[in-house]
mmCIF file of the N, C-alpha and C atoms, coordinates in Angstrom:
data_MODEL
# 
_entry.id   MODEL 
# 
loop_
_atom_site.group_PDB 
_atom_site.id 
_atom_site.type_symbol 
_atom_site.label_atom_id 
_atom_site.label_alt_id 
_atom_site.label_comp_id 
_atom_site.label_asym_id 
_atom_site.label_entity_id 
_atom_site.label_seq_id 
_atom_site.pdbx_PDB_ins_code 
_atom_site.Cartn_x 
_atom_site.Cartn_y 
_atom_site.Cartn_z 
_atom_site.occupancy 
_atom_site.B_iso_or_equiv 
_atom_site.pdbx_formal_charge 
_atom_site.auth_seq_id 
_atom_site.auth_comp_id 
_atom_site.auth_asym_id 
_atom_site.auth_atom_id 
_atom_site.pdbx_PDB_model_num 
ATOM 1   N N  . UNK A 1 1  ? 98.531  180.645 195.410 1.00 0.00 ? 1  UNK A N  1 
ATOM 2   C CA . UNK A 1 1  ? 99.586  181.425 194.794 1.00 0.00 ? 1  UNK A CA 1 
ATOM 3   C C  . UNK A 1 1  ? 98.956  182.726 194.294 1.00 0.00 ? 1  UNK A C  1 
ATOM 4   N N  . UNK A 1 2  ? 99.702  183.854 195.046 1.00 0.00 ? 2  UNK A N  1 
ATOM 5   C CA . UNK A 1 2  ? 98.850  185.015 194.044 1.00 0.00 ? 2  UNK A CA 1 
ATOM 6   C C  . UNK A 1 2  ? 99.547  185.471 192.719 1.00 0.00 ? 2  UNK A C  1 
ATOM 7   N N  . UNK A 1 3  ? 98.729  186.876 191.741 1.00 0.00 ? 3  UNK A N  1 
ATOM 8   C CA . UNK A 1 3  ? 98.503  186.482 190.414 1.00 0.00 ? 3  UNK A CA 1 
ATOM 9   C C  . UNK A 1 3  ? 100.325 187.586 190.167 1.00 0.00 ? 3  UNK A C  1 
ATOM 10  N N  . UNK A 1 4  ? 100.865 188.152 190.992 1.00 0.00 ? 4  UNK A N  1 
ATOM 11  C CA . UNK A 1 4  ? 102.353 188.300 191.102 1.00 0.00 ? 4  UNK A CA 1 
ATOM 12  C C  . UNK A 1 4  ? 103.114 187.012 191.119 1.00 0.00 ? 4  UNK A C  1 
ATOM 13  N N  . UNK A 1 5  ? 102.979 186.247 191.528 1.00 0.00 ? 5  UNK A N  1 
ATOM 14  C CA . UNK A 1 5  ? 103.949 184.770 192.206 1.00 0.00 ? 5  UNK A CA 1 
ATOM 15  C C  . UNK A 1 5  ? 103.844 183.938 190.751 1.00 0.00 ? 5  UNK A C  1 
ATOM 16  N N  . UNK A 1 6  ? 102.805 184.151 190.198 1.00 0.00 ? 6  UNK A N  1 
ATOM 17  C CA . UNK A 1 6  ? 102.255 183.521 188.723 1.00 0.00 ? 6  UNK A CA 1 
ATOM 18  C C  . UNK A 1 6  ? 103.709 184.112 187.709 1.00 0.00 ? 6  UNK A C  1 
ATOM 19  N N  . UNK A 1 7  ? 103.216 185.019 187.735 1.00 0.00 ? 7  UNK A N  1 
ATOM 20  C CA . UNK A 1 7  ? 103.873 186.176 186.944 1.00 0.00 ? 7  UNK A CA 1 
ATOM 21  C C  . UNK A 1 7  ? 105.305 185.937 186.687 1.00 0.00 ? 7  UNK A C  1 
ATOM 22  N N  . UNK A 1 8  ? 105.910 185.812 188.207 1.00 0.00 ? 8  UNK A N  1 
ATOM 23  C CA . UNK A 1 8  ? 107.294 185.764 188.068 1.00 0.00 ? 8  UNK A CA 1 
ATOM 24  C C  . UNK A 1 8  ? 107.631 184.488 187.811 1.00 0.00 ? 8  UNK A C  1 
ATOM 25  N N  . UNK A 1 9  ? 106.937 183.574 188.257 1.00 0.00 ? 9  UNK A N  1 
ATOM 26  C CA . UNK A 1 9  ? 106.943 182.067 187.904 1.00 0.00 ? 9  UNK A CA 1 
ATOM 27  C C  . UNK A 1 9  ? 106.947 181.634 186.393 1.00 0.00 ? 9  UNK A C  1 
ATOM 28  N N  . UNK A 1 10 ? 106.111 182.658 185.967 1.00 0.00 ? 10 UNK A N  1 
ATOM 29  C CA . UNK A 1 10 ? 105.843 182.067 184.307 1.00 0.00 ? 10 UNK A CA 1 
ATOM 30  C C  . UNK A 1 10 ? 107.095 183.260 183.835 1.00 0.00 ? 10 UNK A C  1 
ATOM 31  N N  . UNK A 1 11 ? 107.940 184.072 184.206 1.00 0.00 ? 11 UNK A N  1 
ATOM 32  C CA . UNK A 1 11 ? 108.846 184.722 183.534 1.00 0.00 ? 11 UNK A CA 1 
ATOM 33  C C  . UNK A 1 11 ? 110.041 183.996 183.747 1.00 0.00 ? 11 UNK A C  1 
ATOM 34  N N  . UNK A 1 12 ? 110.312 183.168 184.754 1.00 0.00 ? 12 UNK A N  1 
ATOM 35  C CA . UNK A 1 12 ? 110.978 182.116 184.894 1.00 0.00 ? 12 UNK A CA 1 
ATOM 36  C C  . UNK A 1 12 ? 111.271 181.267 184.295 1.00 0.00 ? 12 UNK A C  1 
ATOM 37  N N  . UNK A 1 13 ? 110.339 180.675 184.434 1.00 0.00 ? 13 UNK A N  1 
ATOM 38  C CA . UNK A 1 13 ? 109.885 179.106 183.215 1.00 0.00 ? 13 UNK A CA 1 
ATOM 39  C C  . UNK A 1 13 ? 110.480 180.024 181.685 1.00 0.00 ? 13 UNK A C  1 
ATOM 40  N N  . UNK A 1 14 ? 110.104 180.555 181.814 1.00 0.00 ? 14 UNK A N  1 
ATOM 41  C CA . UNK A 1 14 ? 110.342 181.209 180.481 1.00 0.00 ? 14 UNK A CA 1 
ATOM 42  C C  . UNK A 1 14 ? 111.593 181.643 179.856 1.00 0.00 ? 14 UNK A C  1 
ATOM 43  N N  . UNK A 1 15 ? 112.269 182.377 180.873 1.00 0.00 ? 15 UNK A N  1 
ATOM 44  C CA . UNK A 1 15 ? 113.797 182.684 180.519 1.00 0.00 ? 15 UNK A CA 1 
ATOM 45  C C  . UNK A 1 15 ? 114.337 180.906 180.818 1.00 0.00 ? 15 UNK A C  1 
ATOM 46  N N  . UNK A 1 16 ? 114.037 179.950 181.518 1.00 0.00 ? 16 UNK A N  1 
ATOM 47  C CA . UNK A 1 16 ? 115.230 178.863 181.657 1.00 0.00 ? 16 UNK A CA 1 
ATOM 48  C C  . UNK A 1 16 ? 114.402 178.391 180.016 1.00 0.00 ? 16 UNK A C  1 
ATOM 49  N N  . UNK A 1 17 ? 113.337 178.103 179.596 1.00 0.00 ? 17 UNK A N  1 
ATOM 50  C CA . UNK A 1 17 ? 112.959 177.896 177.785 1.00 0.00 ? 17 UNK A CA 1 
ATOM 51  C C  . UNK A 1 17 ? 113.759 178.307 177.416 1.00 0.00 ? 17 UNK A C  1 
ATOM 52  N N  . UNK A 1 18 ? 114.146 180.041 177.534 1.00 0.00 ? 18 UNK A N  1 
ATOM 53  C CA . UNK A 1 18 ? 115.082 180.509 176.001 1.00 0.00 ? 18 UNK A CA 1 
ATOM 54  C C  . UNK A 1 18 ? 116.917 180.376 176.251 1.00 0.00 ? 18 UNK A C  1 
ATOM 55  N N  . UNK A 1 19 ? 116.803 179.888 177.609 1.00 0.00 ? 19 UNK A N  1 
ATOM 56  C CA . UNK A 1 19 ? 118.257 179.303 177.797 1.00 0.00 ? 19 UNK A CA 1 
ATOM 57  C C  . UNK A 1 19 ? 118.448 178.197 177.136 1.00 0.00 ? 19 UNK A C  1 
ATOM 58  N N  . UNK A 1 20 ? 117.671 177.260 177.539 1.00 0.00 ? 20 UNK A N  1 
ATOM 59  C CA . UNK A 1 20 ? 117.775 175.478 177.159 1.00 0.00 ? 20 UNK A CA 1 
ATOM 60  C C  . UNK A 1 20 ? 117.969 175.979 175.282 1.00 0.00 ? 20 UNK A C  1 
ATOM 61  N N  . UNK A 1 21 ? 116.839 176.627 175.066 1.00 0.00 ? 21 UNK A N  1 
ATOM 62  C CA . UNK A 1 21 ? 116.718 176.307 173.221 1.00 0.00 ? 21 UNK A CA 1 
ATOM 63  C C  . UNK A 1 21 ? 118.075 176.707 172.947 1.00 0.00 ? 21 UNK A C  1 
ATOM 64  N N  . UNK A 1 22 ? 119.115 178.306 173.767 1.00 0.00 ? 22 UNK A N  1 
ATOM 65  C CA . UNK A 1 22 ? 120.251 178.938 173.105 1.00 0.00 ? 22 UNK A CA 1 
ATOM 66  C C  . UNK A 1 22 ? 120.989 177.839 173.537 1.00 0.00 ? 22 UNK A C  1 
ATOM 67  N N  . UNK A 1 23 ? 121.456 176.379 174.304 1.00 0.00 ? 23 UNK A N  1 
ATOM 68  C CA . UNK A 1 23 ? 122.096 176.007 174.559 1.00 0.00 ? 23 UNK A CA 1 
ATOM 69  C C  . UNK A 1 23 ? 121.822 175.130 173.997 1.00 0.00 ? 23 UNK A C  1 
ATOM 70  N N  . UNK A 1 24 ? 120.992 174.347 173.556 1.00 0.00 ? 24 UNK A N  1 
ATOM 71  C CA . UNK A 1 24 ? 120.757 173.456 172.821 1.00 0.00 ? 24 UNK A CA 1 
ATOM 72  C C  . UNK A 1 24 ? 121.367 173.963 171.307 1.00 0.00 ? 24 UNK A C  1 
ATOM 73  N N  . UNK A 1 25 ? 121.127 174.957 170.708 1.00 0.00 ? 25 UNK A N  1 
ATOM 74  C CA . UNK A 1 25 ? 121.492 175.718 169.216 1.00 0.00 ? 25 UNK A CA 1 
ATOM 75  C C  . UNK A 1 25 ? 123.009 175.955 169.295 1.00 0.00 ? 25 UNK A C  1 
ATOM 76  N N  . UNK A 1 26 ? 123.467 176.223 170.535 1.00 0.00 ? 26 UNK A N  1 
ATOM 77  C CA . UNK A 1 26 ? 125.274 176.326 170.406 1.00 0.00 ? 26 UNK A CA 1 
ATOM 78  C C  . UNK A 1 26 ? 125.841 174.721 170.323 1.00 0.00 ? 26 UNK A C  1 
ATOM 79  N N  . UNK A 1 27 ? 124.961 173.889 171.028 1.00 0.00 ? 27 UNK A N  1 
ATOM 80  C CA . UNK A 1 27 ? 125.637 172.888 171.003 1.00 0.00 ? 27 UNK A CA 1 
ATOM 81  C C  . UNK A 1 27 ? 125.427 171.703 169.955 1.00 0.00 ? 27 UNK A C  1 
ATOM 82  N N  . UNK A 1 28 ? 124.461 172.358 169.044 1.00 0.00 ? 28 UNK A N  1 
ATOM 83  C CA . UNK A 1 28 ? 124.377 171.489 167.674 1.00 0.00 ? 28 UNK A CA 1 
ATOM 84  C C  . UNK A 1 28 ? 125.174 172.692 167.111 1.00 0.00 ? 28 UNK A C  1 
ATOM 85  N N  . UNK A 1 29 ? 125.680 173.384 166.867 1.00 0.00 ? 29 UNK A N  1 
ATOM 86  C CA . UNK A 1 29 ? 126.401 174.676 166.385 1.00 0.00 ? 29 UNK A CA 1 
ATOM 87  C C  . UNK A 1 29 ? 128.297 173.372 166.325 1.00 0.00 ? 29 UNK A C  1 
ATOM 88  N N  . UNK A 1 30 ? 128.102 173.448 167.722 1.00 0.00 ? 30 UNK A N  1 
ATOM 89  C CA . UNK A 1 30 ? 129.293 173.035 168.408 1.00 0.00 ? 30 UNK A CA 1 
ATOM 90  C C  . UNK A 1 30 ? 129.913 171.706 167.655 1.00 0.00 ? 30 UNK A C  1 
ATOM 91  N N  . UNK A 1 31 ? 129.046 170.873 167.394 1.00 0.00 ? 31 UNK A N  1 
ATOM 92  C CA . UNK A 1 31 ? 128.791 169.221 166.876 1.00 0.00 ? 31 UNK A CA 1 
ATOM 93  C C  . UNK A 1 31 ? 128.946 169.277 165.388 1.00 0.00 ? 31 UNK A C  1 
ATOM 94  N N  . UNK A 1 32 ? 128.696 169.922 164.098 1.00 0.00 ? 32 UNK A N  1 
ATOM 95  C CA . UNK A 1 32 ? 128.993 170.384 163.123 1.00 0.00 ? 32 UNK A CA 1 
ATOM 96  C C  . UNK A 1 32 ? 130.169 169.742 163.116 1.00 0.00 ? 32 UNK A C  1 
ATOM 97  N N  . UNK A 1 33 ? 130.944 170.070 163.659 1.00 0.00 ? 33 UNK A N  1 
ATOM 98  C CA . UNK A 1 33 ? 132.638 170.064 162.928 1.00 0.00 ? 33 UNK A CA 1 
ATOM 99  C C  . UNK A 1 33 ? 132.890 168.776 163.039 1.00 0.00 ? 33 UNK A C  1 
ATOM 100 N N  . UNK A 1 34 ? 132.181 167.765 163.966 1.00 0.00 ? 34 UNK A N  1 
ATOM 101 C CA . UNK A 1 34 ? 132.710 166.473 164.564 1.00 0.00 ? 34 UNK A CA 1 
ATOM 102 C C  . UNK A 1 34 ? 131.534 165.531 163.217 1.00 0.00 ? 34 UNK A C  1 
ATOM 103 N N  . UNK A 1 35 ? 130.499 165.620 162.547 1.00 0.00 ? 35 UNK A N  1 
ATOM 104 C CA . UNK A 1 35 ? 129.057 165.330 162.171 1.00 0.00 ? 35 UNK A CA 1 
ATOM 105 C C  . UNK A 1 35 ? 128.509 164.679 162.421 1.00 0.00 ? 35 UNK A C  1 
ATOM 106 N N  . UNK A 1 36 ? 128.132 164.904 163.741 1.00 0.00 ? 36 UNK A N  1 
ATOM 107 C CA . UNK A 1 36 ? 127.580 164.246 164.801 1.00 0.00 ? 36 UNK A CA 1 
ATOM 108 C C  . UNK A 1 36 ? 126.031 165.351 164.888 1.00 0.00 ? 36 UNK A C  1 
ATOM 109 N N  . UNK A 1 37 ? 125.310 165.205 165.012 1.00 0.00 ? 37 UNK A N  1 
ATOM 110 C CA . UNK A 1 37 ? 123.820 165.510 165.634 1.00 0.00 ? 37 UNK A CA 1 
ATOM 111 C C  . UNK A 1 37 ? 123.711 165.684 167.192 1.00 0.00 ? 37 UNK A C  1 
ATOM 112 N N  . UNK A 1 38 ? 123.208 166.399 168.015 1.00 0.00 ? 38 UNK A N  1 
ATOM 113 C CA . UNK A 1 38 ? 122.495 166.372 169.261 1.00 0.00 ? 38 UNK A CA 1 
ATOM 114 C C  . UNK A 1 38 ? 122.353 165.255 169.994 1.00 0.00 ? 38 UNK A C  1 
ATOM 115 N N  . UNK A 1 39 ? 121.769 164.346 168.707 1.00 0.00 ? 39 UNK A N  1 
ATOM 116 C CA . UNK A 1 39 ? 121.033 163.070 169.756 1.00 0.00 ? 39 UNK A CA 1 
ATOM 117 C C  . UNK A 1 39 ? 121.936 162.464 169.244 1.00 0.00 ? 39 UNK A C  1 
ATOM 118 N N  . UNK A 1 40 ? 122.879 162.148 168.066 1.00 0.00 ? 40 UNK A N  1 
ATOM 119 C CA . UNK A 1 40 ? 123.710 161.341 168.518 1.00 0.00 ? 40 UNK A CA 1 
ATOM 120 C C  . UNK A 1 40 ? 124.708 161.188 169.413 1.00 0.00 ? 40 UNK A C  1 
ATOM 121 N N  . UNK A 1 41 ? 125.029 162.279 169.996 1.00 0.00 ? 41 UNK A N  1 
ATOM 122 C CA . UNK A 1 41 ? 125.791 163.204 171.053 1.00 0.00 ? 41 UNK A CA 1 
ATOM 123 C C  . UNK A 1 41 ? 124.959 162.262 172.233 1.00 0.00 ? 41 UNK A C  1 
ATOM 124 N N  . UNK A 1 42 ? 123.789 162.600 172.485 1.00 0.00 ? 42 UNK A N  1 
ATOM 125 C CA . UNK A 1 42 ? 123.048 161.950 173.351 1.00 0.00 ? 42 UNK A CA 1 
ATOM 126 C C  . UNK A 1 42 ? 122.771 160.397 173.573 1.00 0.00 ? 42 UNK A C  1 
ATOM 127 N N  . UNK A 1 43 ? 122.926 159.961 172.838 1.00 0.00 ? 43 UNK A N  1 
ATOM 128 C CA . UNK A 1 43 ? 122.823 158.257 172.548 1.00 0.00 ? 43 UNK A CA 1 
ATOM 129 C C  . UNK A 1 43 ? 124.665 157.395 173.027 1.00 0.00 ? 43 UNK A C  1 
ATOM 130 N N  . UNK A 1 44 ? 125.227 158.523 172.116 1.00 0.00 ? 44 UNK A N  1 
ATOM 131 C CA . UNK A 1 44 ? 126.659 158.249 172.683 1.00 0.00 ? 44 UNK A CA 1 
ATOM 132 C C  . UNK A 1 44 ? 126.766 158.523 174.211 1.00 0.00 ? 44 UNK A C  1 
ATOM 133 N N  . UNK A 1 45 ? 126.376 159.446 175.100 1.00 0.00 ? 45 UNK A N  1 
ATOM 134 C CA . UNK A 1 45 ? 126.398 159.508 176.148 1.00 0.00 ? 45 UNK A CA 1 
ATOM 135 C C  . UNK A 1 45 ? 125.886 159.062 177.470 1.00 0.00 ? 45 UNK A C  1 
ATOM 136 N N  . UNK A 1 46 ? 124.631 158.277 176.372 1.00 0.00 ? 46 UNK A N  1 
ATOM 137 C CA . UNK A 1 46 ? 123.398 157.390 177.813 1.00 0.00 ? 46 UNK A CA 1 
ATOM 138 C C  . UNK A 1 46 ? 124.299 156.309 177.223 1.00 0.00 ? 46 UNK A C  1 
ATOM 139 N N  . UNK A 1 47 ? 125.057 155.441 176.032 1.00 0.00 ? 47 UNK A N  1 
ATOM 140 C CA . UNK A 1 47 ? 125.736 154.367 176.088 1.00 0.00 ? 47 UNK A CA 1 
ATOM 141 C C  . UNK A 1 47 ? 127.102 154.319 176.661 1.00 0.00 ? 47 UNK A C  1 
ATOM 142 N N  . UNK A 1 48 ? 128.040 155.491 176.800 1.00 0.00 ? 48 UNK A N  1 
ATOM 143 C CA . UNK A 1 48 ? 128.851 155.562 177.973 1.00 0.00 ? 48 UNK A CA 1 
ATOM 144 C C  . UNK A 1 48 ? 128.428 155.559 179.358 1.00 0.00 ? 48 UNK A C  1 
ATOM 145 N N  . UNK A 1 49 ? 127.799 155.940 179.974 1.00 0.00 ? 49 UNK A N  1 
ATOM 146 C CA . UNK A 1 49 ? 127.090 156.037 181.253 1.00 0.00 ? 49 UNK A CA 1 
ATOM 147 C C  . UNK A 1 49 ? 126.552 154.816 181.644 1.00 0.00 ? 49 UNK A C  1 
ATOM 148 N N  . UNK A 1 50 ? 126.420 154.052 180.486 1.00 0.00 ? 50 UNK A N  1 
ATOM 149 C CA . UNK A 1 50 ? 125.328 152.462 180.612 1.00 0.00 ? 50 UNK A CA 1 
ATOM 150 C C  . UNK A 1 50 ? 127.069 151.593 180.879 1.00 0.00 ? 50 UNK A C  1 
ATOM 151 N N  . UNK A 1 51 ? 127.825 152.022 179.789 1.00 0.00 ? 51 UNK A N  1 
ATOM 152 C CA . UNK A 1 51 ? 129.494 151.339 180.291 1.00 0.00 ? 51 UNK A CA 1 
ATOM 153 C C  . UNK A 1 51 ? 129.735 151.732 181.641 1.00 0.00 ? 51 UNK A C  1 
ATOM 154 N N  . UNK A 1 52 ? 129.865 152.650 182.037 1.00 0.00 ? 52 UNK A N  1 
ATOM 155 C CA . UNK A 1 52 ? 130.928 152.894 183.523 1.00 0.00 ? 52 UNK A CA 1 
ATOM 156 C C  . UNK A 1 52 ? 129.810 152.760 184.545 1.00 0.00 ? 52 UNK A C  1 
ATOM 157 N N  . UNK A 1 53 ? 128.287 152.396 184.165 1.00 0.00 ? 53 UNK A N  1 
ATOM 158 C CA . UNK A 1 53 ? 128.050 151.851 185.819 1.00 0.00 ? 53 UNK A CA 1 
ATOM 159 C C  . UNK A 1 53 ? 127.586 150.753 185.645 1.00 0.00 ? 53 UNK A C  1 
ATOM 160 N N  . UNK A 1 54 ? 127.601 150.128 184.038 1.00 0.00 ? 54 UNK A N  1 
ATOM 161 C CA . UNK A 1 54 ? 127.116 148.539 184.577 1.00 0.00 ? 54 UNK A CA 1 
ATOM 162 C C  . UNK A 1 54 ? 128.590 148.019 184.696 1.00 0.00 ? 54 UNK A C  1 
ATOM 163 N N  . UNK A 1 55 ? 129.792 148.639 184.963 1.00 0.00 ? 55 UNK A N  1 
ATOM 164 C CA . UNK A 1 55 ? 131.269 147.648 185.227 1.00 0.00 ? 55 UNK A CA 1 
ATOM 165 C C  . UNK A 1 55 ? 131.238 147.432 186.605 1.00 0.00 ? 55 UNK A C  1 
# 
């Protein structure tokens, strides 16, 4: 890989980081009103998913 291909690779990686963190921050933003947390958001959702494919 040359030290361009690096470059754009690690500016990459980098902008999808400051996506995930702004989307992660809207969506505990989002959860507030319900008072629910992230991961409980997340726990609720791997235990629905565990309902509709172990039926």
């Amino acid at each position: 890989m040359t030290e361009t291909n690096e470059k754009e690779l690690y500016q990459i990686i980098w902008l999808i980081r400051r996506l995930f963190r702004a989307l992660a921050q809207q969506s505990s933003e989002n959860l507030e009103d319900y008072g629910i947390s992230v991961a409980d958001r997340a726990v609720m959702e791997f235990l629905y998913h565990q309902k509709t494919v172990g039926s």
